[in-house]
C-alpha angles and dihedrals in degrees: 000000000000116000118240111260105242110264111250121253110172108120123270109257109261113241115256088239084057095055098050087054090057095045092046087051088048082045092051103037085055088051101057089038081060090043095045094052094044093044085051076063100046099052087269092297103153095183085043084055090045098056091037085056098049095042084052087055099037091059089043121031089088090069099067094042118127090043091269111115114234135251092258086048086086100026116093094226121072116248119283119266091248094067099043108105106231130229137215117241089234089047085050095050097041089054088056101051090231135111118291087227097056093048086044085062098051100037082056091051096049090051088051083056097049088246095119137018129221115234130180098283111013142346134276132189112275098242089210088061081058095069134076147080098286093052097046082058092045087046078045097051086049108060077045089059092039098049088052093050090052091043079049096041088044094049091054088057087246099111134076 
C-alpha cells in the first residue's frame, strides 16, 4: 500500500493584478495618512494641503533629479530659497487641474501667512515656513507611515 501523498497547503500565488490592488490600497491608504498630517497643520484645508504640496514639489523636485539624493537629502534644514525652482501661479494651477482663480487665492493666503514668497516670476516656498516643532512631528509621523507601507509592501512579497 503506497502511502497518499500530503495534500498540499501552501497558499495559492497571488496574481500579479492582485498584488498591484493591494499595493495601490497600501498606496492610497499612505497618501491620505500624508494628507491627513500636513492638512492638521493647515487648519484642516485640505485644498490649501494639496497646493502647498505641489508648490513644495514644484521648487524641489529638480534637486533629486538624476537618482542621487542632494546635499540637503542628509542635512536637518530645507534647502535654502535660492535654490527652489519657482513656479508660476497659472503653472501651478494647470498642474492641478483647478481654476487659476481658486490657486491665485490660496497662493495669496499662504504668502499673508509667510508660508510662501513671492519671487520675479513666480512663487517658492518660503524655507524658513518649513521649520519648526509641528513639522518635525509631521516629518516624524511620515518616515512612521513610510516605514509601515514598505513592512506592508515587503510582507506582501512587493518590496526589494
Amino acid at each position: 500500500m503506497t502511502a497518499k501523498p500530503a495534500p498540499d497547503t501552501s497558499p495559492a500565488p497571488v496574481a500579479v493584478a492582485d498584488k498591484g490592488r493591494y499595493a495601490a490600497r497600501l498606496g492610497a491608504t499612505y497618501v491620505m495618512r500624508l494628507l491627513g498630517l500636513i492638512a492638521q497643520t493647515q487648519g484642516g484645508d485640505w485644498m490649501k494641503t494639496i497646493i502647498l504640496l505641489r508648490l513644495a514639489a514644484a521648487n524641489t523636485t529638480h534637486l533629486d533629479a538624476g537618482g542621487e539624493p542632494s546635499p540637503y537629502t542628509a542635512n536637518a534644514d530645507s534647502p535654502p530659497d535660492e535654490v527652489r525652482r519657482l513656479i508660476s501661479v497659472l503653472r501651478l494651477a494647470n498642474s492641478l487641474g483647478i481654476p487659476f482663480e481658486t490657486t491665485r487665492r490660496y497662493v495669496n493666503m499662504l504668502i499673508a501667512e509667510g508660508v510662501c514668497r513671492r519671487v520675479k516670476g513666480g512663487v517658492i516656498i518660503a524655507g524658513k515656513a518649513l521649520e519648526g516643532a509641528a513639522l518635525d512631528e509631521v516629518r516624524n509621523l511620515n518616515i512612521a507611515s513610510l516605514r509601515r507601507l514598505t513592512h506592508d509592501l515587503g510582507k506582501a512579497g512587493l518590496a526589494d
